[in-house]
TORMARDREN-561916 format. One record per residue (C-alpha): residue in one letter; x, y, z; residue number from 1. Coordinates in nm, 3 decimals. Each point is the difference from the previous one (the first is absolute). Example, Ala and Ser with C-alpha at 12.3 -4.5 7.8 and 13.67 -1.06 7.14 Angstrom:
2
+-------+---------+---------+---------+------+
! vexza !       X !       Y !       Z ! nuse !
+-------+---------+---------+---------+------+
!     a !   1.230 !  -0.450 !   0.780 !    1 !
!     s !   0.137 !   0.344 !  -0.066 !    2 !
+-------+---------+---------+---------+------+
END
This chain:
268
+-------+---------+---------+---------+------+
! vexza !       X !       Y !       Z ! nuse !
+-------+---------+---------+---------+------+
!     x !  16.712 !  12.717 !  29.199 !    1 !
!     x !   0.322 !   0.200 !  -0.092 !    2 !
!     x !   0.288 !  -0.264 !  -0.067 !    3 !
!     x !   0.316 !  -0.042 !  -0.255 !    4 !
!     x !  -0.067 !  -0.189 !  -0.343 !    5 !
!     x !  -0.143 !  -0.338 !  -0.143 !    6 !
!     x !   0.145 !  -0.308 !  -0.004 !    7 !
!     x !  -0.126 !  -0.097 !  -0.305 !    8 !
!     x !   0.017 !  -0.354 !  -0.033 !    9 !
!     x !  -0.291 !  -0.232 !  -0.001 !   10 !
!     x !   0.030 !  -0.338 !   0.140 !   11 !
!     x !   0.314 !  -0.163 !  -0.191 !   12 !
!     x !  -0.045 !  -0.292 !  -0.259 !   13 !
!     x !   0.112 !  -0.333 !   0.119 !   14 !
!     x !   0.325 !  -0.178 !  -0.109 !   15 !
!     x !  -0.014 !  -0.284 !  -0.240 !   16 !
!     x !   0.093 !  -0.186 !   0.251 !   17 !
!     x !  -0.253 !   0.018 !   0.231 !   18 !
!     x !  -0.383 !  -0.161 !  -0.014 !   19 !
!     x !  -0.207 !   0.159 !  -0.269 !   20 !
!     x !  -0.396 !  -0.014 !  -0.005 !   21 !
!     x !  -0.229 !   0.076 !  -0.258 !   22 !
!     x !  -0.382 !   0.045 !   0.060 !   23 !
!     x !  -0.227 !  -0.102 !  -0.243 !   24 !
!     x !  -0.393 !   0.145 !   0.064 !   25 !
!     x !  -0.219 !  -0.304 !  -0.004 !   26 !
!     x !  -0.356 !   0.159 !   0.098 !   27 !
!     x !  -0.037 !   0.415 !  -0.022 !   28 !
!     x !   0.067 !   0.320 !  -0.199 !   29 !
!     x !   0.296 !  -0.139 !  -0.234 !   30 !
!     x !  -0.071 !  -0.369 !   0.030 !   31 !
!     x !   0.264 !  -0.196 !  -0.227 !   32 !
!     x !   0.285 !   0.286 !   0.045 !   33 !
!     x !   0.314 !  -0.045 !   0.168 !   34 !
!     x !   0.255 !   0.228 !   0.181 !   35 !
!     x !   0.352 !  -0.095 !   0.131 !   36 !
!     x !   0.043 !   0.156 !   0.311 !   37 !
!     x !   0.340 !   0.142 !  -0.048 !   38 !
!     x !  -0.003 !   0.241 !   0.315 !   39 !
!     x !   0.122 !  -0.136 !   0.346 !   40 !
!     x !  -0.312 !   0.130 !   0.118 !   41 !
!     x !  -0.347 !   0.040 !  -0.177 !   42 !
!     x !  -0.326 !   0.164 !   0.123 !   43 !
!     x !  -0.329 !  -0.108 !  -0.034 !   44 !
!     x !  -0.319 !   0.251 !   0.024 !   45 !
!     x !  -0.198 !   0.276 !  -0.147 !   46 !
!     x !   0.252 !   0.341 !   0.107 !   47 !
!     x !   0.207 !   0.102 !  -0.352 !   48 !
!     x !   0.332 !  -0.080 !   0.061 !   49 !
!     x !  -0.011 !  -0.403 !   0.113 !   50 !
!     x !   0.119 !  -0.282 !  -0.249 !   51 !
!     x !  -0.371 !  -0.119 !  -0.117 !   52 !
!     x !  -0.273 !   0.272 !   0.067 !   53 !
!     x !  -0.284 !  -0.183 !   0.056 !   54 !
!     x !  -0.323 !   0.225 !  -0.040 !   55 !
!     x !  -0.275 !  -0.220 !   0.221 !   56 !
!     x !  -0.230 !   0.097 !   0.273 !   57 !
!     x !   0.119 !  -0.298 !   0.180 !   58 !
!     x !   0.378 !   0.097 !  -0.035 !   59 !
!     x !   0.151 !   0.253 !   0.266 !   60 !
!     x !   0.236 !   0.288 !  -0.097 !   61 !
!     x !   0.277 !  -0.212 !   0.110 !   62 !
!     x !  -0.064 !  -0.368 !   0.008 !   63 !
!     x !   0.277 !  -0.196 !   0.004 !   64 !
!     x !   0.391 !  -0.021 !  -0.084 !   65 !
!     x !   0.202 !  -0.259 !  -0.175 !   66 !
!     x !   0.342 !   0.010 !   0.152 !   67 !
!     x !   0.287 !  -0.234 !  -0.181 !   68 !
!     x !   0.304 !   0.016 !   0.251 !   69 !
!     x !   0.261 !  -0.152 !  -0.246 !   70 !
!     x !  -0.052 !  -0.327 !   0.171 !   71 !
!     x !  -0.401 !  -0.052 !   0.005 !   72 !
!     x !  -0.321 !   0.174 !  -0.083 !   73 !
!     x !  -0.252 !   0.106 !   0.289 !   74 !
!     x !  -0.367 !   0.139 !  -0.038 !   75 !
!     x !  -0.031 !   0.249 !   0.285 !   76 !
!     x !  -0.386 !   0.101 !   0.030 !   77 !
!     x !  -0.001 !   0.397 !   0.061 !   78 !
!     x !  -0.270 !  -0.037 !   0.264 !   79 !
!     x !  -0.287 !  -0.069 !  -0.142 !   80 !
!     x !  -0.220 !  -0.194 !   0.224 !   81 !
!     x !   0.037 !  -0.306 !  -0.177 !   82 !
!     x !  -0.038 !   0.107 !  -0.374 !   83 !
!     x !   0.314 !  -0.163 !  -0.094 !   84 !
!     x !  -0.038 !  -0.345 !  -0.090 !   85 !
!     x !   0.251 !  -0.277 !  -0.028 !   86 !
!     x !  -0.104 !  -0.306 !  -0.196 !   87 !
!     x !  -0.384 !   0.129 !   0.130 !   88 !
!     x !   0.179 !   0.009 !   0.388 !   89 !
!     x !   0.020 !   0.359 !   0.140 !   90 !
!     x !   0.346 !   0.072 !   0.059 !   91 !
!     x !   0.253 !   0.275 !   0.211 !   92 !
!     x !   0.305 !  -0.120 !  -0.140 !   93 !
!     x !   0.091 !  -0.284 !  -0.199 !   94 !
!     x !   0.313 !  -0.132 !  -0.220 !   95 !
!     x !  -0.183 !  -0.053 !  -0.333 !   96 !
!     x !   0.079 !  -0.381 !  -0.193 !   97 !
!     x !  -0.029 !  -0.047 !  -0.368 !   98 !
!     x !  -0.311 !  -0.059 !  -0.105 !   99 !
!     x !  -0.182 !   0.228 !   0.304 !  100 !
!     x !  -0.323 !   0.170 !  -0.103 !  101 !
!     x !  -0.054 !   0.367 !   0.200 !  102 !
!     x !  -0.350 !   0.114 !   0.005 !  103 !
!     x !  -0.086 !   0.397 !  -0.015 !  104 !
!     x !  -0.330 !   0.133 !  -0.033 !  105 !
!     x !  -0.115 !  -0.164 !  -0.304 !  106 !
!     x !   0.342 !  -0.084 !  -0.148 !  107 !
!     x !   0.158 !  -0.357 !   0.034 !  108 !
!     x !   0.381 !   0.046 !  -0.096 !  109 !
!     x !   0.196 !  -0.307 !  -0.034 !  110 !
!     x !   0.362 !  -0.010 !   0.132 !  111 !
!     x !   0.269 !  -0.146 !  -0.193 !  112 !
!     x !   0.362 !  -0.012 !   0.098 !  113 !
!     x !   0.289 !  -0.044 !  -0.148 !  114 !
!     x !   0.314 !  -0.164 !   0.175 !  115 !
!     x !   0.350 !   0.141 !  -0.122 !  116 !
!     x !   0.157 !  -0.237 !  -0.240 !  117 !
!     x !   0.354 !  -0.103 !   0.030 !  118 !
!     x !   0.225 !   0.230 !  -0.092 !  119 !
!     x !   0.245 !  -0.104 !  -0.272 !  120 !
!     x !   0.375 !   0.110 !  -0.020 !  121 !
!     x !  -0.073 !   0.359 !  -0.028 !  122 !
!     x !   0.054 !   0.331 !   0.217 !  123 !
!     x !  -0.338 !   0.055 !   0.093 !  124 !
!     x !  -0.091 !   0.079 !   0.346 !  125 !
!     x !  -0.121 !  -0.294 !   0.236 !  126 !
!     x !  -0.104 !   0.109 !   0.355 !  127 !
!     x !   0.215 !  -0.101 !   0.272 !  128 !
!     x !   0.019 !   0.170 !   0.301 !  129 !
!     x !   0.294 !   0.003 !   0.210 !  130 !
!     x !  -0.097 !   0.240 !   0.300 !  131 !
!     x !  -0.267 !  -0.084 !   0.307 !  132 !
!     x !  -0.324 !   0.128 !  -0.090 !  133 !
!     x !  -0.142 !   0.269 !   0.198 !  134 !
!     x !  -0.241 !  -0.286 !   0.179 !  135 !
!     x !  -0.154 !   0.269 !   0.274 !  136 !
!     x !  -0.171 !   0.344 !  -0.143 !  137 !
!     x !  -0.149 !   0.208 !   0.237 !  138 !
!     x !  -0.101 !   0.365 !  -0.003 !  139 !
!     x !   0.043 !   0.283 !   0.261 !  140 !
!     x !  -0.253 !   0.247 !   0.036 !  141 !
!     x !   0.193 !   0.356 !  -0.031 !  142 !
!     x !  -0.215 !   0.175 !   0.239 !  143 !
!     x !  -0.050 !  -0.281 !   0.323 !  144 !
!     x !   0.283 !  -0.219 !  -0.089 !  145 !
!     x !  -0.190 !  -0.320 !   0.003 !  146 !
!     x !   0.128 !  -0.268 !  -0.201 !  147 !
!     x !  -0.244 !  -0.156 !  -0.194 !  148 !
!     x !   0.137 !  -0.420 !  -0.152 !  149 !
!     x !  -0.119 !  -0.014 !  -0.351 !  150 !
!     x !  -0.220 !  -0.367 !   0.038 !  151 !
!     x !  -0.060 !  -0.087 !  -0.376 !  152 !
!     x !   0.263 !  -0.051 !  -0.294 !  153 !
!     x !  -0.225 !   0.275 !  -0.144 !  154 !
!     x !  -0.092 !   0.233 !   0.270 !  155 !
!     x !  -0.263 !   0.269 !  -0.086 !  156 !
!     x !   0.004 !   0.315 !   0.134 !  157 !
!     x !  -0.316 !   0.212 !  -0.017 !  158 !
!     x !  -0.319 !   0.162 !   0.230 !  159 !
!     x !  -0.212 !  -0.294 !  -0.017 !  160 !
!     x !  -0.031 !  -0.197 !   0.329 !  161 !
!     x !   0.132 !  -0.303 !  -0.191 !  162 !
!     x !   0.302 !   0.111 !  -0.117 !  163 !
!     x !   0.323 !  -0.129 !   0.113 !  164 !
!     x !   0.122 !   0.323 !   0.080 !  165 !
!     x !  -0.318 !   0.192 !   0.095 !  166 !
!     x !   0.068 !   0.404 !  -0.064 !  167 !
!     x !  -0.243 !   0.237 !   0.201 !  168 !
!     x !   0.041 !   0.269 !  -0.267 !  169 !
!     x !  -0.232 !   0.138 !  -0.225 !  170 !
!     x !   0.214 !   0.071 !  -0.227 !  171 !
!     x !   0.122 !  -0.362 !  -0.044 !  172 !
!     x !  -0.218 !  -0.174 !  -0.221 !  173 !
!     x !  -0.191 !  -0.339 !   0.065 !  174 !
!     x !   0.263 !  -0.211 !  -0.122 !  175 !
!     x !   0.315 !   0.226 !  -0.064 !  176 !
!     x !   0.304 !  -0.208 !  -0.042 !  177 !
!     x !   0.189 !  -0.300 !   0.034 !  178 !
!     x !   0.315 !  -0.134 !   0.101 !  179 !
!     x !   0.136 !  -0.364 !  -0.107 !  180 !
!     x !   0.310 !  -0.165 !  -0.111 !  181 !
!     x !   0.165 !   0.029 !  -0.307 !  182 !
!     x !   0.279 !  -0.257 !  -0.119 !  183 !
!     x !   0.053 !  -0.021 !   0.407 !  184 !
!     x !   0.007 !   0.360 !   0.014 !  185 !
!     x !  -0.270 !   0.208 !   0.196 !  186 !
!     x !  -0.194 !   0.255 !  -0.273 !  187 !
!     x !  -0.318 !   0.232 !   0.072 !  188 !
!     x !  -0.279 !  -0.004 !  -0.281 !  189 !
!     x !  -0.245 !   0.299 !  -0.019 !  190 !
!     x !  -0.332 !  -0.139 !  -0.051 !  191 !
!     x !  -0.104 !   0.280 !  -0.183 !  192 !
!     x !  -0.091 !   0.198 !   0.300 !  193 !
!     x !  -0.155 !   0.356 !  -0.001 !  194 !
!     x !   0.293 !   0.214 !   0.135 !  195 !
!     x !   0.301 !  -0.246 !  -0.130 !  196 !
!     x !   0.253 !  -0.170 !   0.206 !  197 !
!     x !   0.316 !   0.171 !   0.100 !  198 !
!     x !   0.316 !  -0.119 !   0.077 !  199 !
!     x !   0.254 !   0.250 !   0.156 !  200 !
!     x !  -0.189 !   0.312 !  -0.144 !  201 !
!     x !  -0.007 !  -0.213 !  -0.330 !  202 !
!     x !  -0.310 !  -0.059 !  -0.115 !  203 !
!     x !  -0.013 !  -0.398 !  -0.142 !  204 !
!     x !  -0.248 !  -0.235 !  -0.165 !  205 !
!     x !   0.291 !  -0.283 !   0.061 !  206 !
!     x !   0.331 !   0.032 !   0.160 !  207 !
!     x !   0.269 !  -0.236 !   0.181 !  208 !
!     x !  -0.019 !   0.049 !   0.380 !  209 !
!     x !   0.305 !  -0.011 !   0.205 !  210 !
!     x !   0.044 !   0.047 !   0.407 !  211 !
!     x !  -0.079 !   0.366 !   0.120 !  212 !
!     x !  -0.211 !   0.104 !  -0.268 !  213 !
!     x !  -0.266 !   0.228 !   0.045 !  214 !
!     x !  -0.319 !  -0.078 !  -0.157 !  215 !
!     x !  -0.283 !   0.228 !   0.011 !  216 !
!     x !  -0.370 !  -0.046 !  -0.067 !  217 !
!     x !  -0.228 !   0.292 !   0.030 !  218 !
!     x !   0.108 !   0.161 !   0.315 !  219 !
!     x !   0.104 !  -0.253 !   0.140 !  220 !
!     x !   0.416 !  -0.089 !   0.008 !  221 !
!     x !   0.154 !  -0.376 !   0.093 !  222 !
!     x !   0.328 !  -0.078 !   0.023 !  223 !
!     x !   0.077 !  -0.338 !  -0.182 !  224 !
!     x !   0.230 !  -0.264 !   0.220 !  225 !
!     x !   0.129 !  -0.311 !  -0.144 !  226 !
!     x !   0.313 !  -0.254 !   0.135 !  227 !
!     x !   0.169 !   0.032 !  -0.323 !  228 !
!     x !   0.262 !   0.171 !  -0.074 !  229 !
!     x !  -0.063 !   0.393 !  -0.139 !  230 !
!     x !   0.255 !  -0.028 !  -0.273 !  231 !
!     x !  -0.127 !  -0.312 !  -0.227 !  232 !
!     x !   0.128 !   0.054 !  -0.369 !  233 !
!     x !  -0.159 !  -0.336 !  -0.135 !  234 !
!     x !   0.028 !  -0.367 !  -0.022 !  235 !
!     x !   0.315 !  -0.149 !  -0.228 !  236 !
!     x !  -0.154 !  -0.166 !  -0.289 !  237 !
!     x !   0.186 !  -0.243 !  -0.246 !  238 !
!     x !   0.314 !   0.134 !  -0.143 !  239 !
!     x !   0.005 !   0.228 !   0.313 !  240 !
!     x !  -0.247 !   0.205 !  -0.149 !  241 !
!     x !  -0.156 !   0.228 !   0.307 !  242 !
!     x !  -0.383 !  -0.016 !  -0.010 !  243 !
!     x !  -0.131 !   0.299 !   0.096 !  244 !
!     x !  -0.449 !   0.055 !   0.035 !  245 !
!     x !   0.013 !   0.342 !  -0.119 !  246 !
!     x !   0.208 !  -0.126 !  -0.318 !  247 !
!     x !  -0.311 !  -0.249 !  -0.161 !  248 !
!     x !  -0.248 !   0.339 !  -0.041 !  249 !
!     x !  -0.061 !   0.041 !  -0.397 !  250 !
!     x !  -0.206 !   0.160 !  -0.143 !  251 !
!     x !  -0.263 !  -0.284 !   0.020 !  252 !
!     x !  -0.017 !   0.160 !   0.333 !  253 !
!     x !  -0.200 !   0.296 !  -0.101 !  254 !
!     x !  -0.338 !   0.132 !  -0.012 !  255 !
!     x !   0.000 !  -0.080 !  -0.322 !  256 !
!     x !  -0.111 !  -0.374 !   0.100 !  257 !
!     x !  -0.289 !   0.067 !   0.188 !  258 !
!     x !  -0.319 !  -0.192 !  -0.120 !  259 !
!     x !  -0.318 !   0.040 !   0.060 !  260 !
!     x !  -0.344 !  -0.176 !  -0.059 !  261 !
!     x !  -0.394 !   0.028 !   0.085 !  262 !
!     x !  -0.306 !  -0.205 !   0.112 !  263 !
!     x !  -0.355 !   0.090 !   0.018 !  264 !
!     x !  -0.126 !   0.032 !   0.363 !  265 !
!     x !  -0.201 !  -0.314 !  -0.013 !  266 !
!     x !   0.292 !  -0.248 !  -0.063 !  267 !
!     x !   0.094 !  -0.089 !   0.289 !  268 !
+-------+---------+---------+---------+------+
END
């Protein structure tokens, strides 16, 4: 595929002010460490390039995604079958709650979150959004023009049958992407496909969406709709401070922060 440049930013760390979680590995490769999830979205699986790289026969490629969308945290199984557990449940999608244990392959990861403290009389940014949120995504397929309703607050895009958005391409992987909302603002999330994620001939492993964007996967082209306005320049924070997503990347929000750990094949 012959397209412009890279967007390269990964997925953007979260404001202060928003939820924080840290997971702490209770049973597994690791057991005992723990890792704040500073990302606004973190993959789970055995592919280089997710958030914990978890080398286990039991563990697929891409296994599941930890979205935090300013306001809450939701696991978002990548299709798995049922491999993603939820306080030993199987889960889809679920808002996680302090406390919550997820179950991969032989790893038992405990969720703890931590609620934003009240501020004191300084100038750092709170959240508060002042515009509608972009309640109805949809995408348009560039080649039929049907317009596909995105049903999940993390819709997953990919050529499995069970994929939200279900991609007859071989050149789209399994599970290729996803697209969620980020302090109330909608953002796609490459889920470390195969042949990337582009976004109007950009290729992106996380960028802000807004109405009329083209987003391609493999050969395949959508056009993103949303019933919010196209020009959004952020939320007005305390002090009138504008809150803009793209402003909270760092350089936490690198590949720098990618961990990875091992079990023998017989732990399950």
């Amino acid at each position: 595929m012959t397209m412009g440049g890279t967007i390269d930013v990964q997925a953007p760390c979260v404001p202060e002010a928003a939820p924080m979680a840290t997971i702490t590995l209770c049973k597994g490769g690791g057991a005992g460490q723990s890792i704040r999830l500073r990302r606004a979205a973190s993959l789970f699986g055995t592919k280089s390039g997710c958030k914990f790289v978890l080398r286990h026969p039991a563990v697929n490629g891409r296994h599941c995604v930890i979205v935090n969308t300013g306001y809450r945290l939701i696991l978002r199984d990548l299709v798995t079958g049922g491999l993603t557990l939820r306080n030993g449940l199987k889960v889809e999608q679920e808002t996680l709650a302090d406390a919550d244990h997820v179950q991969i392959g032989p790893w038992d990861l405990r969720v703890d979150l931590h609620e934003p403290g009240v501020r004191g009389v300084d100038d750092s940014p709170v959240i508060v959004d002042l515009e509608p949120d972009p309640t109805v995504l949809a995408v348009e397929d560039a080649t039929d023009g049907g317009i596909r309703k995105l049903p999940r607050d993390v819709s997953v895009f990919g050529r499995a049958p069970g994929c939200d958005i279900a991609v007859r391409d071989r050149e789209v992987s399994r599970v290729h992407a996803a697209i969620f909302s980020y302090l109330g603002r909608p953002a796609i999330f490459d889920l470390a496909s195969e042949n990337g994620t582009w976004v109007n001939q950009q290729r992106a492993v996380y960028a802000m969406l807004h109405d009329q964007d083209m987003i391609t996967l493999g050969a395949t082209t959508f056009r993103f709709r949303c019933n919010a306005p196209s020009n959004r320049n952020g939320s007005a924070g305390k002090n009138g401070q504008v809150l803009k997503p793209q402003a909270f990347a760092s350089p936490d929000g690198t590949m720098s922060d990618l961990i990875e750990f091992s079990a023998e094949p017989h732990q399950v």
